[in-house]
N, C-alpha and C positions, 0 to 999 in steps of 0.2 A: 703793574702786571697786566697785561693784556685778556681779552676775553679765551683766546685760544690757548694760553697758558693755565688761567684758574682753570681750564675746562678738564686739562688734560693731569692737572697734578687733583680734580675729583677723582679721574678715572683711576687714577693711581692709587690714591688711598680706600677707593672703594676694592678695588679689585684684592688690595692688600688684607681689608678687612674679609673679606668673601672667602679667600683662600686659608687664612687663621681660622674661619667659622666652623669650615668643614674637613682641618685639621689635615689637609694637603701637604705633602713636601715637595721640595723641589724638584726633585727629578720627575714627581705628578706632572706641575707646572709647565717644565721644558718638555714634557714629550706633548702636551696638548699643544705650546706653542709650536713646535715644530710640525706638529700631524698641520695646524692649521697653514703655514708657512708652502708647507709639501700640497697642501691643494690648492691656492695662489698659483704660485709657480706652477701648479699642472698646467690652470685656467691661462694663465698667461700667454706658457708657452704652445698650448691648442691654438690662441689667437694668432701669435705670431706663426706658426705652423702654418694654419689656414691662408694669411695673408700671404705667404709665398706661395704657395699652391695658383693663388690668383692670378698672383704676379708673371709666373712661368707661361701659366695658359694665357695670359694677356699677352706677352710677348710673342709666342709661341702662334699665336693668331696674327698679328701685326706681322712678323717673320712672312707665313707663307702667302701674306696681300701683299707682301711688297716683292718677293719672289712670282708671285701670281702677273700681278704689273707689268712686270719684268720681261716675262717669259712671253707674254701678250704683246708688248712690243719689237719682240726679234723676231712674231709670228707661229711660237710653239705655241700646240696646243696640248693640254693633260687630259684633257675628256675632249669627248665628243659628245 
């Protein structure tokens, strides 16, 4: 049995004894699991959210330089 195995069948028996101590049931259990699961995935998908936000405005910028370029070399101008 590996280090990452005994560590994880302590957490297990501890967790089991913790929840027998203070006389919890199940349904206790799966609603904390889940409350914690549900802010995970909040965290997550904020990060993944944000990341495309980036991404758009990075494109989005690269877009109007290369249109910019562009327009410079046929002789249009957008400002003065």
């Amino acid at each position: 049995m590996t280090d990452e195995e005994r560590i994880k069948e302590l957490i297990v028996k501890e967790l089991e004894l913790f929840i027998r101590a203070h006389g919890w049931d199940d349904k206790v259990v799966q609603e904390a699991l889940l409350e914690v699961a549900k802010n995970h995935l909040w965290k997550k998908g904020l990060w993944v959210r944000m990341k495309v936000v980036f991404i758009i405005l990075a494109a989005t910028g690269s877009l109007a330089s290369v249109i910019a370029v562009i327009s410079n070399l046929f002789g249009l101008e957008f400002r003065k």
